[in-house]
BAFI-3210 file (N, C-alpha, C; in Angstrom, 3 decimals, decimal comma, padded with zeros to 6 digits):
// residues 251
n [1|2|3|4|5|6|7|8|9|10|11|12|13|14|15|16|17|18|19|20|21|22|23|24|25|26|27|28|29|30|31|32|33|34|35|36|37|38|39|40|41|42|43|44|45|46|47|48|49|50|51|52|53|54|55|56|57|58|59|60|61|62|63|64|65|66|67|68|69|70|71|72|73|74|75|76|77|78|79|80|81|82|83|84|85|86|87|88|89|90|91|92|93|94|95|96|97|98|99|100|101|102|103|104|105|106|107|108|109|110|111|112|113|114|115|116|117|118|119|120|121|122|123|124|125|126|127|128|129|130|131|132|133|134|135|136|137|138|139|140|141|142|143|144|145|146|147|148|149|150|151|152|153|154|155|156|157|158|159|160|161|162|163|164|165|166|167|168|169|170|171|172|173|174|175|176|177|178|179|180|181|182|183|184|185|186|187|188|189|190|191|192|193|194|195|196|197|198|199|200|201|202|203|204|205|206|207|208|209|210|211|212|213|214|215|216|217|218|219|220|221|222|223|224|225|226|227|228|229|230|231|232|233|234|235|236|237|238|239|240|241|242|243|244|245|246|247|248|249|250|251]
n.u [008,501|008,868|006,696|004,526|004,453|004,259|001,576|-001,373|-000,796|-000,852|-003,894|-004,758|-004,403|-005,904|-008,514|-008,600|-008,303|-010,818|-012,887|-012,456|-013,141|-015,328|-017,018|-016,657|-018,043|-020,464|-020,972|-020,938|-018,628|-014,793|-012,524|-009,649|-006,780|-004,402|-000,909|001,174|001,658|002,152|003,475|003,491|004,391|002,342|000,152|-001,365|-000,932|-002,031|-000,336|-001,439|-001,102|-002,744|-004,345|-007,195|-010,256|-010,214|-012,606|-014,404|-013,418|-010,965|-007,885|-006,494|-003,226|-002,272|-003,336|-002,303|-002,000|-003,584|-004,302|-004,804|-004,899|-003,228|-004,430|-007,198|-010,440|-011,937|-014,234|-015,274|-014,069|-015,404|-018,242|-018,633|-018,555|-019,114|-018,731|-016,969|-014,556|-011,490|-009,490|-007,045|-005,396|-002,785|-000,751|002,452|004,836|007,974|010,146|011,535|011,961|014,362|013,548|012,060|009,776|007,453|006,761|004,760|004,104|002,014|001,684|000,226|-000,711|001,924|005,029|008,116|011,227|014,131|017,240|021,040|022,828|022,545|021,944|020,583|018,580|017,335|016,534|014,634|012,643|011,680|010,716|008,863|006,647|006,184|005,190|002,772|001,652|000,531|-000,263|-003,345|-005,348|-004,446|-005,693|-007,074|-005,517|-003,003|-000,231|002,446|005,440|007,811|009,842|011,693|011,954|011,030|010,876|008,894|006,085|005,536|003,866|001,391|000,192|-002,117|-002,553|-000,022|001,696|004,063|006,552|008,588|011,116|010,555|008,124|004,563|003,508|002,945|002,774|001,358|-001,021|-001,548|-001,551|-003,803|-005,744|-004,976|-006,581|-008,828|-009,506|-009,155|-011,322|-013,441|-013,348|-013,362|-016,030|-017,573|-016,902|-015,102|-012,318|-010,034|-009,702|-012,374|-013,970|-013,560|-013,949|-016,645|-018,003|-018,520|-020,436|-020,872|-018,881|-015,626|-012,544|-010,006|-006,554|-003,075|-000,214|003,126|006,265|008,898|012,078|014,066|015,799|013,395|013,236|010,863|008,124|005,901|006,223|007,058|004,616|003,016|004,057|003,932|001,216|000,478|001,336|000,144|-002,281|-002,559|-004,325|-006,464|-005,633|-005,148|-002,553|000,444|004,342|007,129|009,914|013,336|016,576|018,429|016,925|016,214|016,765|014,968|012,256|012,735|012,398]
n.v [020,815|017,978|017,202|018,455|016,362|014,033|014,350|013,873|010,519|010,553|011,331|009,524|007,050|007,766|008,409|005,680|003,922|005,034|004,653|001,793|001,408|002,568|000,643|-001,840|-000,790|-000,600|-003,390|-004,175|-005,835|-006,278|-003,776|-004,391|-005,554|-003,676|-003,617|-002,156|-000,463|-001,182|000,535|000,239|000,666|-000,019|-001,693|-001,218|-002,197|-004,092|-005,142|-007,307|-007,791|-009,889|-012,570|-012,243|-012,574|-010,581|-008,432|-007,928|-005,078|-006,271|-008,691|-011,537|-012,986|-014,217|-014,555|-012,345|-010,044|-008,018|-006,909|-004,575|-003,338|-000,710|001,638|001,259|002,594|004,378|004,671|001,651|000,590|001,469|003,220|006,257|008,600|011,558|012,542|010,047|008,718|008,415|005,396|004,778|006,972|007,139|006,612|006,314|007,410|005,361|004,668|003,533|000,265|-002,050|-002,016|-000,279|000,310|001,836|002,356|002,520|002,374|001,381|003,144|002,851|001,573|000,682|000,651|002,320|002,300|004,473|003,752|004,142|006,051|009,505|011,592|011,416|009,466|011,480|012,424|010,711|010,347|013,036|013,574|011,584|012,669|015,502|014,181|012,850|015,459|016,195|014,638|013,485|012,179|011,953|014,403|013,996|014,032|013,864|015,091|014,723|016,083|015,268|016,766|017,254|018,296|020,543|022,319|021,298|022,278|024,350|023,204|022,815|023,948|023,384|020,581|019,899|019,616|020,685|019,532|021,054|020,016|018,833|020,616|020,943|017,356|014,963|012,128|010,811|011,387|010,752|007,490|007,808|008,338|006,349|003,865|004,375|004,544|001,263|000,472|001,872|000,134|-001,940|-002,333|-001,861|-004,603|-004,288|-003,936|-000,645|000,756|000,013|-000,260|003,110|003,418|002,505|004,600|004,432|004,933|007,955|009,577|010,764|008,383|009,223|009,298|008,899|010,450|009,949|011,677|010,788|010,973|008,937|008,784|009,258|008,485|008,187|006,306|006,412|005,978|003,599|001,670|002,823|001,669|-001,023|-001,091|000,260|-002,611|-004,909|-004,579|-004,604|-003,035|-001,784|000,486|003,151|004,620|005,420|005,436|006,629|006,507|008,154|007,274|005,296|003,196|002,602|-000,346|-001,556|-000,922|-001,467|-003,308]
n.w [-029,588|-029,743|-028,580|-029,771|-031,717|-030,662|-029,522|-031,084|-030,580|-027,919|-027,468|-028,724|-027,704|-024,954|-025,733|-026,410|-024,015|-022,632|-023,925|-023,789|-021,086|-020,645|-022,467|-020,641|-018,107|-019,057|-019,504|-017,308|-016,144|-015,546|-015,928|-017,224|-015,313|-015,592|-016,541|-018,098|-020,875|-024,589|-027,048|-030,909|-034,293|-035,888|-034,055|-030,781|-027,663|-024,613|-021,790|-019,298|-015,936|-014,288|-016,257|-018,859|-020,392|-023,679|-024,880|-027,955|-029,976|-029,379|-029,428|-028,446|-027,786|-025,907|-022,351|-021,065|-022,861|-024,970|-028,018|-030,619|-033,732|-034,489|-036,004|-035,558|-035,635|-033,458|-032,463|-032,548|-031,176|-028,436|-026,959|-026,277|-023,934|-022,606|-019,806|-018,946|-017,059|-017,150|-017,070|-015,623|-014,596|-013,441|-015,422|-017,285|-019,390|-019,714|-021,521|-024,331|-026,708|-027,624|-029,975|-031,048|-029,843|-027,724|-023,959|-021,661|-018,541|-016,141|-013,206|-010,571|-007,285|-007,534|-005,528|-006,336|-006,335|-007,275|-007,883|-008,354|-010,575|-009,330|-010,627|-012,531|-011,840|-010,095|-012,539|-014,122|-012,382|-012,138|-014,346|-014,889|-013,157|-014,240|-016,753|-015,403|-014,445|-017,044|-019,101|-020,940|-019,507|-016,580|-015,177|-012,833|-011,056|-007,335|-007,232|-004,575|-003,803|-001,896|-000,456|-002,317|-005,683|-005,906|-008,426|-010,052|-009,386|-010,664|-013,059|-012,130|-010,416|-008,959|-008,212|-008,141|-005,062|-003,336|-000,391|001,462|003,966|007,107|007,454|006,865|006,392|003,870|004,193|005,727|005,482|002,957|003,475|005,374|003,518|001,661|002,793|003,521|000,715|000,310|001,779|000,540|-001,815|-001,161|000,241|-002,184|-003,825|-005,346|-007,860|-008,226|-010,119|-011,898|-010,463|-010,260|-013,359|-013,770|-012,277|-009,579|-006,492|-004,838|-004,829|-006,676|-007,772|-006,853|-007,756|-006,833|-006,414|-004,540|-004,447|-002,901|-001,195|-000,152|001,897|003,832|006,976|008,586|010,324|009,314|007,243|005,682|007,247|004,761|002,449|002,704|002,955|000,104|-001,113|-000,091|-000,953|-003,913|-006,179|-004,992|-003,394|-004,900|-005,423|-005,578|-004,512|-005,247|-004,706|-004,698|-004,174|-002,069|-000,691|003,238|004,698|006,146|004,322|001,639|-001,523]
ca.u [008,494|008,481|005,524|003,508|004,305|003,537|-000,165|-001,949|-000,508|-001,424|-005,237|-005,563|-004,629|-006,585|-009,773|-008,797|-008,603|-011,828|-013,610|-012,258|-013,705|-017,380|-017,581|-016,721|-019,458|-021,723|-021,195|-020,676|-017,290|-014,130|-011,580|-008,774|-005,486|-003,065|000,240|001,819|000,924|002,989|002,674|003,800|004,204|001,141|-000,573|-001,620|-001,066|-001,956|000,424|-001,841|-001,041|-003,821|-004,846|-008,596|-010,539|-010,782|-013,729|-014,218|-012,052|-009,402|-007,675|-005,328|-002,641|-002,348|-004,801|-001,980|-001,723|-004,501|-003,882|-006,018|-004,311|-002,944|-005,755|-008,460|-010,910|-012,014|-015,649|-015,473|-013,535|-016,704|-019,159|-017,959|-019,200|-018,508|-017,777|-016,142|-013,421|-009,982|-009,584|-005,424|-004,607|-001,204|-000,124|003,038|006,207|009,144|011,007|011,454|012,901|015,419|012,441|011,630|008,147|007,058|006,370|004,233|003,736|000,572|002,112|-000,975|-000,600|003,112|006,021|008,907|012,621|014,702|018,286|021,740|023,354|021,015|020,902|019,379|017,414|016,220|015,781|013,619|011,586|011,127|010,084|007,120|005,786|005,622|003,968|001,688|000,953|000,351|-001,197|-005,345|-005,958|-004,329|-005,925|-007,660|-004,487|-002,997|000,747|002,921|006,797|008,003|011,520|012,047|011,365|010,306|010,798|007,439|005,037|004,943|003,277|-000,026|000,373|-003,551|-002,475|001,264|002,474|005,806|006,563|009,796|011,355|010,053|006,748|003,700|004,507|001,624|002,800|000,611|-002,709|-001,838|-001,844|-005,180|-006,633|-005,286|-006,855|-009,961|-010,001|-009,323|-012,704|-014,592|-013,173|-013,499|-017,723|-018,367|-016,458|-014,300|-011,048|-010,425|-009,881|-013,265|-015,277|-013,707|-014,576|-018,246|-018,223|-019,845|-020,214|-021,304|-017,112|-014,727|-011,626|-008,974|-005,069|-002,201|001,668|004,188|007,885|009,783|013,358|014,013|015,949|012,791|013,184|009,716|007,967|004,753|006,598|007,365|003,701|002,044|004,338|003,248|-000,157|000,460|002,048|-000,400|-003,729|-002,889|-005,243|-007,178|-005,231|-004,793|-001,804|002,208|005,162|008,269|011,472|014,682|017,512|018,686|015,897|016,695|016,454|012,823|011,423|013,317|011,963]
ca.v [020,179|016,277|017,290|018,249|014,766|012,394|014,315|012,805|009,256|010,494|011,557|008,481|006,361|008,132|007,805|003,775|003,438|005,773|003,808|000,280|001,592|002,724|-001,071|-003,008|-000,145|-001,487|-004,833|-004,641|-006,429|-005,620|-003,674|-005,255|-005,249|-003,504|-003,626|-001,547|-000,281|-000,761|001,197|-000,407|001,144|-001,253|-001,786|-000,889|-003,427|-004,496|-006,309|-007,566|-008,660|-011,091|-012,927|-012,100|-012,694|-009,290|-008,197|-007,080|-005,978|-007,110|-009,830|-011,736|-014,523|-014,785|-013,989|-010,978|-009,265|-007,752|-006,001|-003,938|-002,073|000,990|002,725|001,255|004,106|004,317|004,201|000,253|000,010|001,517|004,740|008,138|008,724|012,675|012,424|008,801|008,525|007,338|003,879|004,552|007,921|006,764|005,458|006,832|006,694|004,895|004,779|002,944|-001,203|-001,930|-002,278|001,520|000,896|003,018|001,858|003,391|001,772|001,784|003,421|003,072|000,590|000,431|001,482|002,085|002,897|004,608|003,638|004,284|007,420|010,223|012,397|010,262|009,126|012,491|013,160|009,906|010,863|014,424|013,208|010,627|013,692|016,042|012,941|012,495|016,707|016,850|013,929|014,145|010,915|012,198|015,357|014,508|013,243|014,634|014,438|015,288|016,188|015,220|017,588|016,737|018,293|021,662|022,783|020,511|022,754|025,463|022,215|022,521|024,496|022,865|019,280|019,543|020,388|020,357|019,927|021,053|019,022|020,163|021,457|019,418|015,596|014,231|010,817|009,819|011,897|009,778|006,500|007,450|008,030|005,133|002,767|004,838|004,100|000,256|000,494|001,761|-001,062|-003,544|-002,184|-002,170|-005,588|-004,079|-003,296|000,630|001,430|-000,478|001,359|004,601|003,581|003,036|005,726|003,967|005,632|009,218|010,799|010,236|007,652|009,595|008,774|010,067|009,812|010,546|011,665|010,953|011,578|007,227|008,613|009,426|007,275|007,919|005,117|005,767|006,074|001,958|001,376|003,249|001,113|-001,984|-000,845|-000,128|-003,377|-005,815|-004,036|-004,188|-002,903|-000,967|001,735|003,982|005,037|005,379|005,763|006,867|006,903|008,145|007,078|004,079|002,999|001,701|-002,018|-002,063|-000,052|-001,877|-003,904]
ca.w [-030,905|-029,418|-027,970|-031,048|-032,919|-029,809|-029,216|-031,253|-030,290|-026,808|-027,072|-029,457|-026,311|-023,896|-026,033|-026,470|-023,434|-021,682|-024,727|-023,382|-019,447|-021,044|-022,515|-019,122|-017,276|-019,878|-019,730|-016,124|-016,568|-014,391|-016,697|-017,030|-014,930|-016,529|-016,236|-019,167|-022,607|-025,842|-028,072|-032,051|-035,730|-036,421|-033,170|-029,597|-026,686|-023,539|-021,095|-018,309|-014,837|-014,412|-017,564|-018,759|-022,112|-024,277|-025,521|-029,462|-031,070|-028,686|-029,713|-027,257|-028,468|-024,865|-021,913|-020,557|-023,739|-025,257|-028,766|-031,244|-034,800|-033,930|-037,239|-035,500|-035,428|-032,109|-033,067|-033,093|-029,390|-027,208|-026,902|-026,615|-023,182|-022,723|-018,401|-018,912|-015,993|-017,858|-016,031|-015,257|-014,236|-013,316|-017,313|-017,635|-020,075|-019,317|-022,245|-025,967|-026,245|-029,090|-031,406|-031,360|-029,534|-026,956|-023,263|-020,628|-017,167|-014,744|-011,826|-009,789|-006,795|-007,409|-005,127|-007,310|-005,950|-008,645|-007,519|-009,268|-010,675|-008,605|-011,389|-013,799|-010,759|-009,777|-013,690|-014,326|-011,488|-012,547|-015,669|-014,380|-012,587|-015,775|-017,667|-014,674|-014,594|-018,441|-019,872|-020,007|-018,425|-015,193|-015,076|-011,510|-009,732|-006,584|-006,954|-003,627|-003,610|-000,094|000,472|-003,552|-007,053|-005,663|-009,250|-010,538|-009,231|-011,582|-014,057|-012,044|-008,857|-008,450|-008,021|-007,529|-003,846|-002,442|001,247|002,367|005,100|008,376|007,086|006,729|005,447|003,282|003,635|006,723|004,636|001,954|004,173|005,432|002,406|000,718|003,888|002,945|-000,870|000,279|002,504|-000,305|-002,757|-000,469|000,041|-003,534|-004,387|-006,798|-007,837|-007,870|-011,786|-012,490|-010,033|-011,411|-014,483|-013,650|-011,465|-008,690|-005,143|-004,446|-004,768|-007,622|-007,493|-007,540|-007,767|-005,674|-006,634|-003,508|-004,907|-001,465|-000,805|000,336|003,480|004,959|007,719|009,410|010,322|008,736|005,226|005,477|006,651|003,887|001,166|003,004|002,579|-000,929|-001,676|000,234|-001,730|-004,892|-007,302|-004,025|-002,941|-005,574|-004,709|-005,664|-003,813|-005,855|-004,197|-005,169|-003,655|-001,683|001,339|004,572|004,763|006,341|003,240|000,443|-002,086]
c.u [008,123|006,818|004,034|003,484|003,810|001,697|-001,156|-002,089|-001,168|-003,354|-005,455|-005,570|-005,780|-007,801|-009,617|-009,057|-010,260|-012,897|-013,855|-013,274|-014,812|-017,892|-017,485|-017,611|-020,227|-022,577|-020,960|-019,702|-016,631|-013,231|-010,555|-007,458|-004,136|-001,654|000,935|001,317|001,994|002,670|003,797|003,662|002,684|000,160|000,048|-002,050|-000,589|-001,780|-000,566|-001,196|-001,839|-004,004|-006,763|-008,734|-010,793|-012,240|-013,440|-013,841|-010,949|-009,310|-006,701|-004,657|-002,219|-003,203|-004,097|-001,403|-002,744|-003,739|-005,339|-004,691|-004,360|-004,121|-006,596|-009,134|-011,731|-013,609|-016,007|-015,044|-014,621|-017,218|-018,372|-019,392|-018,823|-017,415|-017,512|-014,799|-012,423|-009,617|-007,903|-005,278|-003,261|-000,095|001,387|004,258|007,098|010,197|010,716|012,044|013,666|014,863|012,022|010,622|008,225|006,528|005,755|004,006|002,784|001,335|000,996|-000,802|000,943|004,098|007,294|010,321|013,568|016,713|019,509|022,367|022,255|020,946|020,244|018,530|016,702|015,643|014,684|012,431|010,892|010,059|008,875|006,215|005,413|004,804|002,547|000,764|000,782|-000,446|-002,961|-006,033|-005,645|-004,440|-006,701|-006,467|-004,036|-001,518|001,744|004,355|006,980|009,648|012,157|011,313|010,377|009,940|009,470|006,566|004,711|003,626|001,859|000,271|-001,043|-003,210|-001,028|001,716|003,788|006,038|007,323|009,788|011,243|008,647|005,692|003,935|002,705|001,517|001,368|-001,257|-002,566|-002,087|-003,509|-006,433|-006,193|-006,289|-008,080|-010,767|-010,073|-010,693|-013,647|-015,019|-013,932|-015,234|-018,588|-017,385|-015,670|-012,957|-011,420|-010,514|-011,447|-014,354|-015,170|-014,099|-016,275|-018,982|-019,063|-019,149|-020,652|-019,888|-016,314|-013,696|-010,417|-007,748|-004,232|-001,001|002,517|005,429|008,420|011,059|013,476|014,887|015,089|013,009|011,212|008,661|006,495|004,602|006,563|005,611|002,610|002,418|004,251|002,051|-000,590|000,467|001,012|-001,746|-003,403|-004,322|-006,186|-006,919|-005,221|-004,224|-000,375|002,830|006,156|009,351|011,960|015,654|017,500|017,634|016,282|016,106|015,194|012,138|012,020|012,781|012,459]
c.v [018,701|016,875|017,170|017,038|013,727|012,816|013,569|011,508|009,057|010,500|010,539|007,139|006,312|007,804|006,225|003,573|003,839|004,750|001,909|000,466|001,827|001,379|-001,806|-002,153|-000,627|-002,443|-005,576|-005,758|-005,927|-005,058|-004,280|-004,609|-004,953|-002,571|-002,311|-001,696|-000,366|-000,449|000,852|001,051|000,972|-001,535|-001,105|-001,669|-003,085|-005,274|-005,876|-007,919|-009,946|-011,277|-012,513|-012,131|-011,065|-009,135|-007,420|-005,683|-006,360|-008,034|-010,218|-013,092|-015,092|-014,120|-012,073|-010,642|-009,007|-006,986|-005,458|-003,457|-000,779|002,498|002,629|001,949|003,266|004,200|002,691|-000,199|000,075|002,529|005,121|008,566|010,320|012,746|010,741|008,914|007,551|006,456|003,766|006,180|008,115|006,555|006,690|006,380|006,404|004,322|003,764|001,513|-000,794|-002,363|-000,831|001,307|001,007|002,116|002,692|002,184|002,401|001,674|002,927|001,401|000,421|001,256|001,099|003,002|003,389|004,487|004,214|005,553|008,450|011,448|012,099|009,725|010,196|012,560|012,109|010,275|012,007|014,006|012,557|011,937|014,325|015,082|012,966|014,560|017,147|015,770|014,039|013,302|011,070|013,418|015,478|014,193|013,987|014,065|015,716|015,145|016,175|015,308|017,103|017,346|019,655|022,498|022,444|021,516|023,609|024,405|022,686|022,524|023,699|021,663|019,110|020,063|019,572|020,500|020,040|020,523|019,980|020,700|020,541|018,342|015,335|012,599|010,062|010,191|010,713|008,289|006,698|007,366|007,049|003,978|003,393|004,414|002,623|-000,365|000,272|000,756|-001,885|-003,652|-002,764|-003,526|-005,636|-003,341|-001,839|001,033|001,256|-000,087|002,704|004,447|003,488|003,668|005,679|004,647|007,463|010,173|009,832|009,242|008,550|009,246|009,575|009,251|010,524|010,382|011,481|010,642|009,490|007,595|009,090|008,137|007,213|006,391|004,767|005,366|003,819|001,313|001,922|002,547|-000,652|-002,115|-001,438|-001,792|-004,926|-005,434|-003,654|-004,022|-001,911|000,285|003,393|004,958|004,746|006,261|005,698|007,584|007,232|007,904|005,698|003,748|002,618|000,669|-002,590|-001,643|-000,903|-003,259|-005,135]
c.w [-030,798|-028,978|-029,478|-032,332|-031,964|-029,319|-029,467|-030,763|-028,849|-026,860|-027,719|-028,235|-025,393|-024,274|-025,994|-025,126|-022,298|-022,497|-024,160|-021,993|-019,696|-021,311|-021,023|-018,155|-017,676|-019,773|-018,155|-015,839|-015,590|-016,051|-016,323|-016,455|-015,412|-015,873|-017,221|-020,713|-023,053|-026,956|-029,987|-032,991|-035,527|-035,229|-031,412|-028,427|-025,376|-022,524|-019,447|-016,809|-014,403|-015,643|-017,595|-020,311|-022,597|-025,188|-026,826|-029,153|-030,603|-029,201|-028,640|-027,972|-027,402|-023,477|-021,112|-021,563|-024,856|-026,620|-029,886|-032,893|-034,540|-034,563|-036,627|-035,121|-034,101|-031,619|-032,222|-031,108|-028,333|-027,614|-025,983|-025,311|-022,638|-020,918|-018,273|-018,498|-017,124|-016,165|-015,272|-015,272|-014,366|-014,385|-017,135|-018,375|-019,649|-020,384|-023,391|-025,648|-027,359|-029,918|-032,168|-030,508|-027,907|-025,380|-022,588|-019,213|-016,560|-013,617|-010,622|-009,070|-006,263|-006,216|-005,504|-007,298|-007,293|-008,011|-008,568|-009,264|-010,279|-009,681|-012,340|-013,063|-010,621|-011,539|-014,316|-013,662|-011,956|-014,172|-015,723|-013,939|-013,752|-016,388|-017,099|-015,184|-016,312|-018,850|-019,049|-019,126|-016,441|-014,821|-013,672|-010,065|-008,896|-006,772|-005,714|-003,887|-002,447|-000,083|-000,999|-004,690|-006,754|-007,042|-010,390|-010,567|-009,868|-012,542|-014,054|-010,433|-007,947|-007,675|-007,412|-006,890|-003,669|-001,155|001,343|003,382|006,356|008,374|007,201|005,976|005,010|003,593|004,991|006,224|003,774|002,457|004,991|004,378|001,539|001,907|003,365|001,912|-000,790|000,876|001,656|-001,156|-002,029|000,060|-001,370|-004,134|-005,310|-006,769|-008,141|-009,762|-012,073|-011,522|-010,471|-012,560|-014,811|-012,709|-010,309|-007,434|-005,468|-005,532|-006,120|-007,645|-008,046|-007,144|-006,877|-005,860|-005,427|-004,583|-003,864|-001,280|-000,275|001,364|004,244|005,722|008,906|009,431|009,305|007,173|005,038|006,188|005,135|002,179|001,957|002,418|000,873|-001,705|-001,789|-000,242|-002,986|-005,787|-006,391|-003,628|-003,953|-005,535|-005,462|-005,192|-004,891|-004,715|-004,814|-003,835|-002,986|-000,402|002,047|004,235|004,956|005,204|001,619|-000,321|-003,220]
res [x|x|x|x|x|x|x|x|x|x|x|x|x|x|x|x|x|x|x|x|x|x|x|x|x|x|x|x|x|x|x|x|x|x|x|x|x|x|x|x|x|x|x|x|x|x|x|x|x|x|x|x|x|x|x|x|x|x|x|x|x|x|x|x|x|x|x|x|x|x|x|x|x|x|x|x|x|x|x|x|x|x|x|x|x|x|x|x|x|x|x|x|x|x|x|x|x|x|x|x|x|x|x|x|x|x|x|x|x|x|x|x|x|x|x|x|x|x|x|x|x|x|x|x|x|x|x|x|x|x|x|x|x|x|x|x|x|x|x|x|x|x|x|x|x|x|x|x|x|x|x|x|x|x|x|x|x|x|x|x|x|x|x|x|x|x|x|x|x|x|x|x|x|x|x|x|x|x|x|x|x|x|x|x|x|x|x|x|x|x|x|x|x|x|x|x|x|x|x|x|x|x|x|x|x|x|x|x|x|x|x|x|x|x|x|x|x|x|x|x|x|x|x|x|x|x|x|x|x|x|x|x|x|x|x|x|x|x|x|x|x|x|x|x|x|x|x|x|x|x|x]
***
C-alpha cells in the first residue's frame, strides 16, 4: 500500500535526476557531488558535498544545495535520453526530519557503521538493501551479504548474494574491483558518477554495496574501507557494517 503512494515520487526522482546526468554529458560538465536528496511538499533538493553552480532550472541559495519545484515537469530539467545511466545507484532512504520531508542518502563511496540496539541495526540495514534491490536507479548494482541478511536474496537472487561464513568472502573481489574502478577514474580524469553518466569507456560503472557482519576481523576488510574512504567519489563502492568494529576499522 506505502508502496503504491511513494512510486510516483520515486520514478519522478529517478527521471530528475537521469535528466540532470544527460545535461552535464551534454555540456560536458562534471555532475554534481551529491551528498543527499530532500525531498519537500513544494520542492526537490540537492545537498552537495562540494559546492558547484547549477545549471537551469536549478537554483542554489547556496553553492551545496541545489533546488528545483517539486511540479517541475521534467521536460525543462534535460532530454529524455532512453539508455541514460542514473548518475547514483546508491540513493537510498533514510528516513523523514521533524518537518515531514523525506531524506535519501548517496551511499556510494561511503562506509557506514550502524551501531546501537542490533535489531534496529540489523533492521535499518535490511532496509537500505531492499531500497537498493527495488528502486530503478539501482537496477545494475551488485549487492553482497557477508554471513548477514541471508533473507535479502529472494529481492533479486541476480544481484543479491549471500556468503555464509566459511564460504567464499567477496570482500577482497570487492577491494580489487574497487582499486580497478579507481584506475579507470583516475585514466579518464573523472569522478565515477560523471563518467557513468556519460558513459565513457568500453564497460559500464557499476556500484557494489557490502552488508558485513563488523566482527569480521580479516585484514583485508579494514584495507578495502581505507580504500573506500581515501577515494572518495572513485571507488564506487559501500561498506555497511552492523555492529560494533574493532578499533582499526572504526570510524
Amino acid at each position: 500500500a506505502i508502496g503504491s503512494l511513494t512510486a510516483p515520487t520515486v520514478e519522478h526522482l529517478d527521471a530528475v535526476l537521469r535528466r540532470l546526468a544527460a545535461t552535464a554529458a551534454h555540456n560536458h560538465t562534471a555532475v554534481p557531488d551529491l551528498a543527499a536528496v530532500e525531498l519537500t511538499a513544494t520542492h526537490l533538493v540537492l545537498h552537495l558535498r562540494t559546492p558547484a553552480t547549477p545549471p537551469p532550472p536549478w537554483q542554489a541559495a547556496t553553492g551545496t544545495a541545489w533546488h528545483i519545484p517539486a511540479d517541475l515537469p521534467v521536460d525543462v530539467i534535460g532530454p529524455d535520453l532512453p539508455d541514460q545511466p542514473a548518475p547514483y545507484p546508491l540513493l537510498a532512504t533514510i528516513g523523514a526530519d521533524d518537518n515531514g520531508h523525506m531524506w535519501l542518502l548517496n551511499l556510494e563511496d561511503l562506509d557506514l557503521t550502524l551501531t546501537g540496539d542490533p535489531t534496529y541495526a540489523g533492521d535499518l540495514a535490511r532496509y537500505l538493501v531492499a531500497e537498493i534491490a527495488c528502486h530503478p536507479w539501482a537496477s545494475g548494482t551488485i549487492v553482497d551479504l557477508v554471513g548477514v541478511g541471508e533473507e535479502l536474496v529472494g529481492l533479486d537472487p541476480d544481484r543479491i548474494h549471500h556468503h555464509p561464513p566459511g564460504t567464499d568472502d567477496p570482500i577482497e573481489d570487492a577491494l580489487a574491483e574497487a582499486v580497478h574502478t579507481i584506475d579507470r577514474a583516475t585514466d579518464a580524469n573523472l569522478d565515477v558518477p560523471t563518467a557513468r553518466s556519460a558513459g565513457v569507456g568500453a564497460d559500464a560503472w557499476p556500484a557494489r554495496l557490502l552488508l558485513v557482519d563488523a566482527n569480521d576481523t580479516q585484514p583485508v576488510l579494514g584495507q578495502l574501507l581505507e580504500v573506500v574512504r581515501t577515494h572518495l567519489g572513485r571507488t564506487a563502492t559501500c561498506v555497511l557494517l552492523t555492529g560494533q568494529p574493532p578499533a582499526t576499522t572504526s570510524r
